[in-house]
CHARMM-style PDB file with segment names, atoms N, HN, CA, C and O in Angstrom:
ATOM      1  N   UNK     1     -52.158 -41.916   7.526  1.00  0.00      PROA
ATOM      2  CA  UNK     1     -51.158 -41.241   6.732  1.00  0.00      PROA
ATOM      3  C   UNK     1     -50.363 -40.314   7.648  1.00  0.00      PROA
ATOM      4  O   UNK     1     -51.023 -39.410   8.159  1.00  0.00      PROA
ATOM      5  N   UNK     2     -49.339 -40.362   7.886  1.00  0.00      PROA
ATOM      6  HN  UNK     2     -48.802 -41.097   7.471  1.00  0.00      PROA
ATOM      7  CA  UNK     2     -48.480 -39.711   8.566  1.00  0.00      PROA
ATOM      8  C   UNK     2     -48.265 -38.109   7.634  1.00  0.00      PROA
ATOM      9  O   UNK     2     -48.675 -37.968   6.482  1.00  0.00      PROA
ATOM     10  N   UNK     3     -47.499 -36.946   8.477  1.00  0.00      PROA
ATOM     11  HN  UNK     3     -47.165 -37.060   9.413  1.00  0.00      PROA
ATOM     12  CA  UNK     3     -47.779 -35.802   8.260  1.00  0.00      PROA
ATOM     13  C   UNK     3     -46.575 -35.196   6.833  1.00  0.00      PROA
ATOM     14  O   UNK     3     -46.860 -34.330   6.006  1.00  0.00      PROA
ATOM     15  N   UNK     4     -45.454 -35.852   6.910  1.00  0.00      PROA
ATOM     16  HN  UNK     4     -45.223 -36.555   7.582  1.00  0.00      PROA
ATOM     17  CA  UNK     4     -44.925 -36.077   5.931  1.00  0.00      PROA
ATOM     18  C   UNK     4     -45.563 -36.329   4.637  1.00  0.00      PROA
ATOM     19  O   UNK     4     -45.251 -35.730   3.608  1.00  0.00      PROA
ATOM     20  N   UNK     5     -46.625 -37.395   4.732  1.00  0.00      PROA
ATOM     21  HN  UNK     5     -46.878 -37.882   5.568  1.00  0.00      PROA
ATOM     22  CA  UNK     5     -46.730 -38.229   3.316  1.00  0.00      PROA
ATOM     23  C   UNK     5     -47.936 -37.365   2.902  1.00  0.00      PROA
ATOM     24  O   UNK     5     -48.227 -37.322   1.707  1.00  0.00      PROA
ATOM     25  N   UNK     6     -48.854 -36.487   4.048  1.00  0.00      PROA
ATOM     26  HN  UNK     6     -48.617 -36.522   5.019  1.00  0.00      PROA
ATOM     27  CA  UNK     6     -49.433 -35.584   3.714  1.00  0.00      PROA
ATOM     28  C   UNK     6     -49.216 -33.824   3.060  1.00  0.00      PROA
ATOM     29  O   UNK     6     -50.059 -33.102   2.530  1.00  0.00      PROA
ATOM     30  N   UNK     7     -48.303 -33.656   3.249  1.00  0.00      PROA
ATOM     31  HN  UNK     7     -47.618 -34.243   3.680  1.00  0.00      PROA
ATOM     32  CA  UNK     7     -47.680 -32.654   3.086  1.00  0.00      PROA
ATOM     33  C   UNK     7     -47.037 -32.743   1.934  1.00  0.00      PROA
ATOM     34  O   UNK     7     -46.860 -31.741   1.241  1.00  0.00      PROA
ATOM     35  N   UNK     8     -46.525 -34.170   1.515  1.00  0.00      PROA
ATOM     36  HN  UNK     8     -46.669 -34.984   2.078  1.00  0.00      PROA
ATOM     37  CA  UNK     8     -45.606 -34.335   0.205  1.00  0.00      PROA
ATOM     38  C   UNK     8     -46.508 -34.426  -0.798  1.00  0.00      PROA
ATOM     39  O   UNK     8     -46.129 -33.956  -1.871  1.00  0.00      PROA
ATOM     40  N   UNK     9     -48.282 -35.196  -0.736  1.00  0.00      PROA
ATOM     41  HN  UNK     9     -48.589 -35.578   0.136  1.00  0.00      PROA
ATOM     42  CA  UNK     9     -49.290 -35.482  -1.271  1.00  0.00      PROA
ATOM     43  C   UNK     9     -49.548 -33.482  -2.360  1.00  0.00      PROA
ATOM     44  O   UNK     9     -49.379 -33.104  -3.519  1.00  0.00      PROA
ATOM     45  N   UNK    10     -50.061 -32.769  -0.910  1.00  0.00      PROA
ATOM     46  HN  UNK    10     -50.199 -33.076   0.031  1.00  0.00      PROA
ATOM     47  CA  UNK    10     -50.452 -31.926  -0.763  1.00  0.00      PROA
ATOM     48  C   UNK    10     -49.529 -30.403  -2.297  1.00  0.00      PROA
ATOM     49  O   UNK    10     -49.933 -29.873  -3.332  1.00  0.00      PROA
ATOM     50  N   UNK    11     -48.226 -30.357  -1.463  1.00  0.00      PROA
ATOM     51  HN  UNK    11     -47.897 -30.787  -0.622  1.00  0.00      PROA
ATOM     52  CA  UNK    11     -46.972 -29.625  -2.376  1.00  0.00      PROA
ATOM     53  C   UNK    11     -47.590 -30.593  -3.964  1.00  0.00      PROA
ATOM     54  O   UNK    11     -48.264 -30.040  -4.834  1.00  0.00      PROA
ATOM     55  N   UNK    12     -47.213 -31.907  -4.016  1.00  0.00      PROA
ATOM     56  HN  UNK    12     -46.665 -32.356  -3.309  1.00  0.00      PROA
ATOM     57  CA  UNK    12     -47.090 -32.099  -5.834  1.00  0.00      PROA
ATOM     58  C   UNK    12     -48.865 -32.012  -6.075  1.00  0.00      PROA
ATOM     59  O   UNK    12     -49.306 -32.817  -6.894  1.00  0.00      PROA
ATOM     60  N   UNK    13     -49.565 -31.360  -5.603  1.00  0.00      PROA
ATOM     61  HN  UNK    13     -49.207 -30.705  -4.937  1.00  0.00      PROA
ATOM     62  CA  UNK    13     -50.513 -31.301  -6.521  1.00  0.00      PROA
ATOM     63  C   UNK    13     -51.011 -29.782  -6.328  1.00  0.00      PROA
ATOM     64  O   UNK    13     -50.750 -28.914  -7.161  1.00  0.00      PROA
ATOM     65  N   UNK    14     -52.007 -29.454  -4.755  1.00  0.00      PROA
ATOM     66  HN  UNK    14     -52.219 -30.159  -4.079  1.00  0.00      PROA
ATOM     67  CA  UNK    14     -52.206 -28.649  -4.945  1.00  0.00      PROA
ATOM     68  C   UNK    14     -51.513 -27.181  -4.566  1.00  0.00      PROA
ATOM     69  O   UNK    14     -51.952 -26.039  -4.704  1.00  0.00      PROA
ATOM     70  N   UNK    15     -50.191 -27.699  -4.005  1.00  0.00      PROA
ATOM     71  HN  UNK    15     -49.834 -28.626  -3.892  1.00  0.00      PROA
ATOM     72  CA  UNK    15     -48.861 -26.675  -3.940  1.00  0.00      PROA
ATOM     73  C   UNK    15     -48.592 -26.036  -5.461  1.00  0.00      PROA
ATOM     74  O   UNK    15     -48.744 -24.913  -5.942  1.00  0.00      PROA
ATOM     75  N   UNK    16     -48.298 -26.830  -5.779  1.00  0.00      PROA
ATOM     76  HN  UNK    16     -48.174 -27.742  -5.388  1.00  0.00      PROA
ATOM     77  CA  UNK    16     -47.698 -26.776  -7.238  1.00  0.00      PROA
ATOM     78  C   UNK    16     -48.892 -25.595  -8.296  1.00  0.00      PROA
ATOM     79  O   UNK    16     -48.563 -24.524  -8.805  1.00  0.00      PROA
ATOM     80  N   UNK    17     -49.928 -26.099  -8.338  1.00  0.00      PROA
ATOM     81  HN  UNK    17     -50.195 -26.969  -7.924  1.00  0.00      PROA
ATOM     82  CA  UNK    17     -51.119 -25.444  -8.783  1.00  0.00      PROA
ATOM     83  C   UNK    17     -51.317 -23.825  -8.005  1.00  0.00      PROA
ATOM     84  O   UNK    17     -51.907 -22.981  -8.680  1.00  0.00      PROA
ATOM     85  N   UNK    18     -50.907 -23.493  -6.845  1.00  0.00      PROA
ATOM     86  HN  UNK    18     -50.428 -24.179  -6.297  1.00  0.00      PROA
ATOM     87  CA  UNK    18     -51.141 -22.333  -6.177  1.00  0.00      PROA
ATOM     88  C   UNK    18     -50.120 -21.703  -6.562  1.00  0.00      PROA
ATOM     89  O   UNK    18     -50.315 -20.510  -6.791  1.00  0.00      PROA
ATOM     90  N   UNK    19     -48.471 -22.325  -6.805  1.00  0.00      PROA
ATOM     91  HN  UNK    19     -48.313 -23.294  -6.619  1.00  0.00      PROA
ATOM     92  CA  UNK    19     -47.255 -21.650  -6.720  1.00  0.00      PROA
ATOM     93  C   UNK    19     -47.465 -21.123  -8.147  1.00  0.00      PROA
ATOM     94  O   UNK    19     -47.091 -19.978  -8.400  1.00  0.00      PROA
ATOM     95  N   UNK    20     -48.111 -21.976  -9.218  1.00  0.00      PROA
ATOM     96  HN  UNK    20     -48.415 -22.906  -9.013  1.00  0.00      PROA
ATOM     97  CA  UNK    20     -48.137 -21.641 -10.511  1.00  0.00      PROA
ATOM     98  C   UNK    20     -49.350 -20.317 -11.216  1.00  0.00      PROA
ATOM     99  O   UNK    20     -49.279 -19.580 -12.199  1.00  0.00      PROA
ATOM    100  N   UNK    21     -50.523 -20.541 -10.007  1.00  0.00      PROA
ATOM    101  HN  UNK    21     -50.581 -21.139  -9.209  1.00  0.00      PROA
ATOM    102  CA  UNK    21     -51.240 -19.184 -10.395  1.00  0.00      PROA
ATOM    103  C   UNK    21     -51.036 -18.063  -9.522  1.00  0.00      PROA
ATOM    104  O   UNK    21     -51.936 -17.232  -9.400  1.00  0.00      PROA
ATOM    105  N   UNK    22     -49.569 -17.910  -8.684  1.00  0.00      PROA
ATOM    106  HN  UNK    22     -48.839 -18.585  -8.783  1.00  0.00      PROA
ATOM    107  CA  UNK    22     -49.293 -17.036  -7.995  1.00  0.00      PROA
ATOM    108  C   UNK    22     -48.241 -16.385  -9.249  1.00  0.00      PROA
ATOM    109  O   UNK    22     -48.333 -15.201  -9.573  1.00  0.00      PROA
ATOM    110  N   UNK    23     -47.453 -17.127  -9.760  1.00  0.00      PROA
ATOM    111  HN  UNK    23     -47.379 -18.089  -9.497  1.00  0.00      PROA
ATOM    112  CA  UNK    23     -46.518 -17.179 -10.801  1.00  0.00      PROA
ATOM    113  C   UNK    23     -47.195 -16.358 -11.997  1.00  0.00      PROA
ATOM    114  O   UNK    23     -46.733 -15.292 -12.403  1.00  0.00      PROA
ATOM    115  N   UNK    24     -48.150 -16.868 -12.429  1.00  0.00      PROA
ATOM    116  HN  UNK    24     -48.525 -17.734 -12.099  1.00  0.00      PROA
ATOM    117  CA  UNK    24     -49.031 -16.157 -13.454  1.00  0.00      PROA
ATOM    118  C   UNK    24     -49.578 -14.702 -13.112  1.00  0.00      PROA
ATOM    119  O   UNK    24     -49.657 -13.710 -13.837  1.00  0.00      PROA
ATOM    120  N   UNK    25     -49.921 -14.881 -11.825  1.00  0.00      PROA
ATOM    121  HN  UNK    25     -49.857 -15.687 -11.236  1.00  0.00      PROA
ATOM    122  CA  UNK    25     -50.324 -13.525 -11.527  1.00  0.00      PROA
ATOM    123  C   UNK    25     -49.373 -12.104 -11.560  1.00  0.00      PROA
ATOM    124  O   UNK    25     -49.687 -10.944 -11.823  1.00  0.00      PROA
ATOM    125  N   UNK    26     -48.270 -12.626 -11.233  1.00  0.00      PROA
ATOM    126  HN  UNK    26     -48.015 -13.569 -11.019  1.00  0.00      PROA
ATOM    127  CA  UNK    26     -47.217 -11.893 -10.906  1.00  0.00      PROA
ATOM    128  C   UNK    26     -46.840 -11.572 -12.379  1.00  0.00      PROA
ATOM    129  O   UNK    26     -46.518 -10.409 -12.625  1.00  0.00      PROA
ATOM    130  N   UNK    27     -46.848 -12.602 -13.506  1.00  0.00      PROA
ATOM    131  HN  UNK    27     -47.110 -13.546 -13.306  1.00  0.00      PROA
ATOM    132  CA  UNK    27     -46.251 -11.947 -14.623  1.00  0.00      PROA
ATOM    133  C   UNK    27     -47.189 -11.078 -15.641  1.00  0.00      PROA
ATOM    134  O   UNK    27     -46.749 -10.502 -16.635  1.00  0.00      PROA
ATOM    135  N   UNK    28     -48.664 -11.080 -15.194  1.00  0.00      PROA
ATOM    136  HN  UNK    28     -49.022 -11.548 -14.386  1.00  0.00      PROA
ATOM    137  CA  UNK    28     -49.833 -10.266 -15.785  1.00  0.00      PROA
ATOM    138  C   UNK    28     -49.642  -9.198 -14.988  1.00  0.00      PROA
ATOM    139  O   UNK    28     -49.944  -8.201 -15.643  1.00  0.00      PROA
ATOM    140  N   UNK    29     -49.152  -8.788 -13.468  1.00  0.00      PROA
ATOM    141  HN  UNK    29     -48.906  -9.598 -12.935  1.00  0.00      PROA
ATOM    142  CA  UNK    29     -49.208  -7.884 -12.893  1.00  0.00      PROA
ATOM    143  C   UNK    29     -48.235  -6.785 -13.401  1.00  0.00      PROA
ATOM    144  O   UNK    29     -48.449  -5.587 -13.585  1.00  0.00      PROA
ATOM    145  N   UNK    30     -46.998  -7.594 -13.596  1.00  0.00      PROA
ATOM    146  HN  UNK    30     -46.825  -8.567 -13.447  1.00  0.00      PROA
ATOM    147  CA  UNK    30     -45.691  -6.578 -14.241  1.00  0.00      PROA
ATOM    148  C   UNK    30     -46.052  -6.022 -15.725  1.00  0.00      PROA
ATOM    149  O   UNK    30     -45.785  -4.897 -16.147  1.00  0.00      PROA
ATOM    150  N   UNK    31     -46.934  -7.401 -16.640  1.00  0.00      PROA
ATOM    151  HN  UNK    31     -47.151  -8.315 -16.296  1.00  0.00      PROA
ATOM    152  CA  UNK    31     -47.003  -6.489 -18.029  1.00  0.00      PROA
ATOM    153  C   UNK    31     -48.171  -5.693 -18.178  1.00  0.00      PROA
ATOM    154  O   UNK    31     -48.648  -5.386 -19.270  1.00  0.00      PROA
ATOM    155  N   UNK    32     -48.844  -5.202 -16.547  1.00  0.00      PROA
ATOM    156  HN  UNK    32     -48.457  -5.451 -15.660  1.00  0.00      PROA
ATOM    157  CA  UNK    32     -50.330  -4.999 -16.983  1.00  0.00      PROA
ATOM    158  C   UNK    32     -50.053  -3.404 -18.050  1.00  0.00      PROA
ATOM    159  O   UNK    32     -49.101  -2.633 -17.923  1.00  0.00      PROA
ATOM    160  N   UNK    33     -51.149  -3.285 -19.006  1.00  0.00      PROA
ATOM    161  HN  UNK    33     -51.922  -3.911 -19.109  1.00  0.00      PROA
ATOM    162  CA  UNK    33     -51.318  -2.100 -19.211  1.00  0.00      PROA
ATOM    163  C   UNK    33     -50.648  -0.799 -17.855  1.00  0.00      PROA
ATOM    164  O   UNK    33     -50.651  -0.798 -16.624  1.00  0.00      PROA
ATOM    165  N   UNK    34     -50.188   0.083 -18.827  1.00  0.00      PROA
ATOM    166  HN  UNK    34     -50.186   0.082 -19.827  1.00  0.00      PROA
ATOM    167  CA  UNK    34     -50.076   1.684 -18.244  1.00  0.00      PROA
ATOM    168  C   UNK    34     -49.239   1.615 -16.803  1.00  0.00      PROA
ATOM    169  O   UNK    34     -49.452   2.361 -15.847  1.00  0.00      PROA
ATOM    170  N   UNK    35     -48.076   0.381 -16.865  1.00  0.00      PROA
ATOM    171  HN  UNK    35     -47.903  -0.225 -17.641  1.00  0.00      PROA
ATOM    172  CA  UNK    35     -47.178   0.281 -15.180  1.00  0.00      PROA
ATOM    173  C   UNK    35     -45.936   0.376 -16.080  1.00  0.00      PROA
ATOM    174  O   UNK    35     -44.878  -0.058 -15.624  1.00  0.00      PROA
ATOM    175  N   UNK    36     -45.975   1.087 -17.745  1.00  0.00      PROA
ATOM    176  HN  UNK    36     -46.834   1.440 -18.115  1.00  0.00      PROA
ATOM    177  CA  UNK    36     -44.696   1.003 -18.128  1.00  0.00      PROA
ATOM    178  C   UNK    36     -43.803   2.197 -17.429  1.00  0.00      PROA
ATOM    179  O   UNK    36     -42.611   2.006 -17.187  1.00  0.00      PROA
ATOM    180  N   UNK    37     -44.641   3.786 -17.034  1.00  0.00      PROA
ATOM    181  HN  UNK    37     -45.609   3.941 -17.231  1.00  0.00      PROA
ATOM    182  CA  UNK    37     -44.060   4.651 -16.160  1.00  0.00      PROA
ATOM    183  C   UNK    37     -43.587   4.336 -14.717  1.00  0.00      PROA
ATOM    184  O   UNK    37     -42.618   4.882 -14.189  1.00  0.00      PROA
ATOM    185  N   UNK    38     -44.303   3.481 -14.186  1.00  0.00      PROA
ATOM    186  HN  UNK    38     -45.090   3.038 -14.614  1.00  0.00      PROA
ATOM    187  CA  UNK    38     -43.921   2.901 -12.877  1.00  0.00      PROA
ATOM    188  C   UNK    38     -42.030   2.283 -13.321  1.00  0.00      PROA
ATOM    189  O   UNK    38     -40.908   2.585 -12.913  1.00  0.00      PROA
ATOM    190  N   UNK    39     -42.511   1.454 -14.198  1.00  0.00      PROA
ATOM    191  HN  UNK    39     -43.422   1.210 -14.530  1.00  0.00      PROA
ATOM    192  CA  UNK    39     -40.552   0.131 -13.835  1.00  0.00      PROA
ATOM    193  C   UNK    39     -39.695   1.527 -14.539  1.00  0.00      PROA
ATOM    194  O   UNK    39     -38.647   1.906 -14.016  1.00  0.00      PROA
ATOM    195  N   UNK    40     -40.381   2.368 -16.018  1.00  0.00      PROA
ATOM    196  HN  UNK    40     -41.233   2.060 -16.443  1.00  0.00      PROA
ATOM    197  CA  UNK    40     -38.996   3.376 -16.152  1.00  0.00      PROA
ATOM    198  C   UNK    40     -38.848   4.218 -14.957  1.00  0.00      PROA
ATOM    199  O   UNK    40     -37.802   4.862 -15.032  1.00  0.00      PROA
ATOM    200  N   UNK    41     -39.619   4.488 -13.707  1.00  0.00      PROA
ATOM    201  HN  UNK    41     -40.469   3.965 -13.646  1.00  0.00      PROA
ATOM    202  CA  UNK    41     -39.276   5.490 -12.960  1.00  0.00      PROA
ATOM    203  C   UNK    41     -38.260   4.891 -11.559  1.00  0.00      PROA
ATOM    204  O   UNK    41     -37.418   5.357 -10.792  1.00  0.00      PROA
ATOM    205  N   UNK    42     -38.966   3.550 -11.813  1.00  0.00      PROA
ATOM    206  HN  UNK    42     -39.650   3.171 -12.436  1.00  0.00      PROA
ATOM    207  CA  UNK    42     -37.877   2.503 -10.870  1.00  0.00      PROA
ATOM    208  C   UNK    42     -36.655   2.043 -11.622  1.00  0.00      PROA
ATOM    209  O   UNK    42     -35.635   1.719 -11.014  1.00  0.00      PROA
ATOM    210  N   UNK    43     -36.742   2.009 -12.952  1.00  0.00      PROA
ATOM    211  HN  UNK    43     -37.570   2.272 -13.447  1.00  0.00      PROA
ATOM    212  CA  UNK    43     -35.300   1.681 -13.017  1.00  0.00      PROA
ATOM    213  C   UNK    43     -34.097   3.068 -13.056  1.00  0.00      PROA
ATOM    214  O   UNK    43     -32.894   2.808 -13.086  1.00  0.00      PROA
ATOM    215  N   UNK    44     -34.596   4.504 -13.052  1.00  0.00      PROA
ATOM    216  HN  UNK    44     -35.573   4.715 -13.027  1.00  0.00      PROA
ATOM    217  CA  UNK    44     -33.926   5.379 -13.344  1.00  0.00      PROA
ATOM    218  C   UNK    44     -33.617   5.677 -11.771  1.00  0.00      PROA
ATOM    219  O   UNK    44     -32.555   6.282 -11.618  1.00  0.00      PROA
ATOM    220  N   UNK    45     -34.080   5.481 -10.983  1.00  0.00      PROA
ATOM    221  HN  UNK    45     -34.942   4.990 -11.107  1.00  0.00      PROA
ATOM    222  CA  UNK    45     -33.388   5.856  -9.126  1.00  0.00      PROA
ATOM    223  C   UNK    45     -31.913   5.540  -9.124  1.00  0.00      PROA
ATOM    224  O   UNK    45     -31.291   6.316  -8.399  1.00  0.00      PROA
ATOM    225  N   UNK    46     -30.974   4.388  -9.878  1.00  0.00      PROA
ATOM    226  HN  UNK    46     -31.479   3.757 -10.467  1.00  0.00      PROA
ATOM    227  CA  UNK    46     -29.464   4.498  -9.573  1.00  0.00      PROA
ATOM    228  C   UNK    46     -29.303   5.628 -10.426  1.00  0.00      PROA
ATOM    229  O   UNK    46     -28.241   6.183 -10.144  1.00  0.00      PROA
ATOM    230  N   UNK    47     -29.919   6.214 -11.366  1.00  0.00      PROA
ATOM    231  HN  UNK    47     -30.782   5.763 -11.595  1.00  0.00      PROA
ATOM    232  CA  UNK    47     -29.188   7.610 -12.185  1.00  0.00      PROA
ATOM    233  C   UNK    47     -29.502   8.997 -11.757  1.00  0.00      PROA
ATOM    234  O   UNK    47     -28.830   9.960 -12.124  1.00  0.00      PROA
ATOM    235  N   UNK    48     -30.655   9.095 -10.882  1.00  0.00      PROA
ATOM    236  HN  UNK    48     -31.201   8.312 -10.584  1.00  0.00      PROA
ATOM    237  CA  UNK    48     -30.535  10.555 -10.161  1.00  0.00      PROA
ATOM    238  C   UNK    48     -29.665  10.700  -9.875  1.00  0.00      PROA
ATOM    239  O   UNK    48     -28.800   9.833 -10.000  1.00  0.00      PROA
ATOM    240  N   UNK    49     -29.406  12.055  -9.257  1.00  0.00      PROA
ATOM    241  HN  UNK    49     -30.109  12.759  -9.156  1.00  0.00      PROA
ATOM    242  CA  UNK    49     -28.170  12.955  -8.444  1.00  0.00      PROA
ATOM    243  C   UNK    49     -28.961  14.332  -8.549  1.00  0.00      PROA
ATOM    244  O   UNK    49     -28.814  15.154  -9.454  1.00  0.00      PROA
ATOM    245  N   UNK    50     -29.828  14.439  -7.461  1.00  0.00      PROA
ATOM    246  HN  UNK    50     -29.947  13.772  -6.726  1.00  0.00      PROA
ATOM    247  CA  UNK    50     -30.031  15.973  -7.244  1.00  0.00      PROA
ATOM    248  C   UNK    50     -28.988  17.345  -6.502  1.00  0.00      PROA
ATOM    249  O   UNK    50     -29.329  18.523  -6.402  1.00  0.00      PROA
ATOM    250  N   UNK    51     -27.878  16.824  -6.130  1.00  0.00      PROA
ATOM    251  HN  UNK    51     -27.600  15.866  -6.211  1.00  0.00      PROA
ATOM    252  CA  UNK    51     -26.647  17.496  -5.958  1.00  0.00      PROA
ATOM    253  C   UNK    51     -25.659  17.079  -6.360  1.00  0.00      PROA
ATOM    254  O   UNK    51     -25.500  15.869  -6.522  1.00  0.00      PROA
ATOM    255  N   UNK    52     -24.586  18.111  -6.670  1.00  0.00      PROA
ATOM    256  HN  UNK    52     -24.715  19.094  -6.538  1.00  0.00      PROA
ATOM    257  CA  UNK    52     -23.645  17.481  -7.068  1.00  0.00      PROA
ATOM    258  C   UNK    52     -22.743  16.347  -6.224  1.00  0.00      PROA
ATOM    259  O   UNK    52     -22.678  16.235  -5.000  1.00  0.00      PROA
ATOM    260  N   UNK    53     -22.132  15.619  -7.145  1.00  0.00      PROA
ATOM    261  HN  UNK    53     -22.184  15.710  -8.140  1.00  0.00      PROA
ATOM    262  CA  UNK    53     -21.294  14.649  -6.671  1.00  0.00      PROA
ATOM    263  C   UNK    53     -19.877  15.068  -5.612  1.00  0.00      PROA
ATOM    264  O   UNK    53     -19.027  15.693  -6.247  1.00  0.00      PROA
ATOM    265  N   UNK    54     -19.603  14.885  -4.508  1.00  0.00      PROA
ATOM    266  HN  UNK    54     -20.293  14.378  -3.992  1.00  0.00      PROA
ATOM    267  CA  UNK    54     -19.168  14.903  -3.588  1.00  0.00      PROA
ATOM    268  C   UNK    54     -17.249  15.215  -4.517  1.00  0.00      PROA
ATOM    269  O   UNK    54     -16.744  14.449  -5.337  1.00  0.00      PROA
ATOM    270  N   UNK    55     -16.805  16.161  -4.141  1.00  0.00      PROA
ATOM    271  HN  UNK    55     -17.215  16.784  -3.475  1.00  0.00      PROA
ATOM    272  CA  UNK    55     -15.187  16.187  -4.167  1.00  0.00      PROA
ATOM    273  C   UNK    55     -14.532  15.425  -4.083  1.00  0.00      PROA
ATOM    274  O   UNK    55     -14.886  14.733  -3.128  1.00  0.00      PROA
ATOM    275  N   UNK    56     -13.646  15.034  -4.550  1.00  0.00      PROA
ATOM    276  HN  UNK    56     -13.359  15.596  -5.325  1.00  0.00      PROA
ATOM    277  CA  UNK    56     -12.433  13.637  -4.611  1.00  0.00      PROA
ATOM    278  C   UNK    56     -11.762  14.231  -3.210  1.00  0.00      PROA
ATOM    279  O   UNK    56     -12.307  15.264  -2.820  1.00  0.00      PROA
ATOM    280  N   UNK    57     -11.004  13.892  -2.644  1.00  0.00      PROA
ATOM    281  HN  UNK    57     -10.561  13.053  -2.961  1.00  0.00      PROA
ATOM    282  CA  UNK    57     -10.423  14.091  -1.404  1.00  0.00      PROA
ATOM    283  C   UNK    57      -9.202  13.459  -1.885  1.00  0.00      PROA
ATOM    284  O   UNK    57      -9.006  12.326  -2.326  1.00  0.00      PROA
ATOM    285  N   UNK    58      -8.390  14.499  -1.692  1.00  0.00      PROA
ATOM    286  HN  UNK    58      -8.550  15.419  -1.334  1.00  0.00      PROA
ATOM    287  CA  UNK    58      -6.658  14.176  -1.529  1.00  0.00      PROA
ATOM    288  C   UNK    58      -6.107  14.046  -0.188  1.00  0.00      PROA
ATOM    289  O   UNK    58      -6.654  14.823   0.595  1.00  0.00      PROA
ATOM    290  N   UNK    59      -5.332  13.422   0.259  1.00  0.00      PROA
ATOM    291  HN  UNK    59      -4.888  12.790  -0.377  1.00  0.00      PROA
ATOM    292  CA  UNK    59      -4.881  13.465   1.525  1.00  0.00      PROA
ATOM    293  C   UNK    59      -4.144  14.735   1.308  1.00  0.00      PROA
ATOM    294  O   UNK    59      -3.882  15.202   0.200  1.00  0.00      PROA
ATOM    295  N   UNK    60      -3.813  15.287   2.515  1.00  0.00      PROA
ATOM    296  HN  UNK    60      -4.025  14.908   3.416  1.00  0.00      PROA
ATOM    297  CA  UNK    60      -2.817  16.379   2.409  1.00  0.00      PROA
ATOM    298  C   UNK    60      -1.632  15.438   2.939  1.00  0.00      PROA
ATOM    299  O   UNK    60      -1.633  14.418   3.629  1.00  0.00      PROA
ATOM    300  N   UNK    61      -0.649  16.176   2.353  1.00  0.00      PROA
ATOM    301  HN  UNK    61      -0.648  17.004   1.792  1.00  0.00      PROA
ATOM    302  CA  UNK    61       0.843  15.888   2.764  1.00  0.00      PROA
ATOM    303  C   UNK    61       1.079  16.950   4.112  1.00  0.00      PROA
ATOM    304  O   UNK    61       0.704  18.107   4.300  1.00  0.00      PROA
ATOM    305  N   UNK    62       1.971  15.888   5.047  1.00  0.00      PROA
ATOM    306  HN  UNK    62       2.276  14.948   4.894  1.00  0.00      PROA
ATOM    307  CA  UNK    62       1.912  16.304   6.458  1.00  0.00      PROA
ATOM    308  C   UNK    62       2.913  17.646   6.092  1.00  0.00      PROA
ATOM    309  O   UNK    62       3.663  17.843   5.135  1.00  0.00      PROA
ATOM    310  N   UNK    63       2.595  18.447   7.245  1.00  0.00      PROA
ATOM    311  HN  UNK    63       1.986  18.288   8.022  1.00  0.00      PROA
ATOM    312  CA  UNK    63       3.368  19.631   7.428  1.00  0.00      PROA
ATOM    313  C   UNK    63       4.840  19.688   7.153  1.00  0.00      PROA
ATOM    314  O   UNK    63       4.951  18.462   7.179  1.00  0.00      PROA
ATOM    315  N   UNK    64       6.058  20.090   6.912  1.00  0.00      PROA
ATOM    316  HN  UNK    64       5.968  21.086   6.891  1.00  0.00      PROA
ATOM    317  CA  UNK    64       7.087  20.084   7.324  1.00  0.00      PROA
ATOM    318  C   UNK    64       8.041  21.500   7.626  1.00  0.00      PROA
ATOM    319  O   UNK    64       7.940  22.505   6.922  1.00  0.00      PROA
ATOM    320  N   UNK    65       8.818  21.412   8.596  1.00  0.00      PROA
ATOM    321  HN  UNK    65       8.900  20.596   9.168  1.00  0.00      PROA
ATOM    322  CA  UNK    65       9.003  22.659   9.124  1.00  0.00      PROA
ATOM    323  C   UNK    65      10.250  23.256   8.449  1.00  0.00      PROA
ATOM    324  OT1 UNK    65      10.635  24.385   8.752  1.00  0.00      PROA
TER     325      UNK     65
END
């Protein structure tokens, strides 16, 4: 059996089976009990601002004499 036909064997059975209880794991991990403070504290980081927001900047108009 060449390394191809092993590898292609390999992915549709027991690839597939690893990708799928990696898959499972991952979605018991996100709904586990008591990680609901964890994702609200990760999803609120774009809405901090512990200082204020930076001044608009106008160009100045050049000098004239």
């Amino acid at each position: 059996m060449d390394t191809y036909s092993a590898l292609r064997h390999f992915a549709d059975s027991w690839g597939l089976l690893l990708m799928f209880l990696f898959f499972l794991g991952m979605v018991i991990w996100i709904f586990r009990p008591g990680s609901k403070r964890t994702h609200d504290d990760a999803a609120s980081i774009p809405l901090r601002n512990d200082t204020a927001p930076a001044a608009a900047r106008v160009p100045e108009a050049p000098a004239q004499k």
